[in-house]
N, C-alpha and C positions, 0 to 999 in steps of 0.2 A: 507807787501807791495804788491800792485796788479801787480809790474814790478819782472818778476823772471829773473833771469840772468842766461845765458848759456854757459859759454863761458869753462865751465870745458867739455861739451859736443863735442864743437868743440875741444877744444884742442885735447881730447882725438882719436876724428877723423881723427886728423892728424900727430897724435904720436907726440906731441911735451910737451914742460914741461913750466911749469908756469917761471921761470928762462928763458928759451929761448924767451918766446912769450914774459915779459919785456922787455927783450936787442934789442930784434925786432922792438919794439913797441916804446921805447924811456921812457917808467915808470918804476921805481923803483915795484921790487916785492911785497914789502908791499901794494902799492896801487893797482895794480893789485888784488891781495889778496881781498881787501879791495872791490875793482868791481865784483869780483868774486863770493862773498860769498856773494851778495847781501845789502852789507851793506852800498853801495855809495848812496848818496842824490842824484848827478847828474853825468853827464858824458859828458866830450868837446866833440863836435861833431868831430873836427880835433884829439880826441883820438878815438873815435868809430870809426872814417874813418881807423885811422892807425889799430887798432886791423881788419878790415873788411878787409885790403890790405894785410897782413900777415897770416891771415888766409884764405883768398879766398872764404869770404863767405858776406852777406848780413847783412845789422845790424839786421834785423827780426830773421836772425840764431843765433843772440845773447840773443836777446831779446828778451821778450813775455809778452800783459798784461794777470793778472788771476783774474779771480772775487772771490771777497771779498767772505769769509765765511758768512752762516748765517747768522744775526744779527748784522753782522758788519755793518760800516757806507756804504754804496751806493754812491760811487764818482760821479753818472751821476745823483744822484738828485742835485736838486738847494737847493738856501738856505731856509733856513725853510719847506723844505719838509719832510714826515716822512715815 
C-alpha cells in the first residue's frame, strides 16, 4: 500500500505505549494495532484528529505516501494508461 503509517514512530518519541495512546484516544488496542501496522483501509478523520491531539503532532507525522515499487501499478496514471 503507497500509505505507510507511523504512528509507532511517534509513540516512540513520546515514550508512551500503544495501551496508553488507545485509552487516550478513545480506540480499543486491537484497532489501533490494526492502524498501526498498516493494515486499515481508512481512518475517521475525527480519529486521526484525536491520535494528532494526544500525540502533539500533525497528521503528515503519521502518515506518509510512498511510491509503488517497480512494476507495480502507478496510482497517478488514468485508466487505460500503461
Amino acid at each position: 500500500m503507497p500509505i505507510a503509517v507511523d504512528i509507532d514512530v511517534m509513540l516512540a518519541k513520546r515514550k508512551m505505549s500503544v495501551g496508553e495512546l488507545a485509552d487516550r484516544v478513545g480506540i480499543t488496542p486491537a484497532n489501533l494495532a490494526v492502524l498501526k501496522n498498516g493494515r486499515a483501509k481508512a481512518v475517521r478523520f475525527a480519529t486521526l484528529a484525536a491520535l494528532c491531539d494526544v500525540l502533539k503532532c500533525q497528521p503528515g507525522d503519521l502518515l506518509r505516501w510512498v511510491a509503488e515499487e517497480a512494476g507495480g501499478d502507478d496510482l497517478r496514471a488514468g485508466p487505460g494508461a500503461s
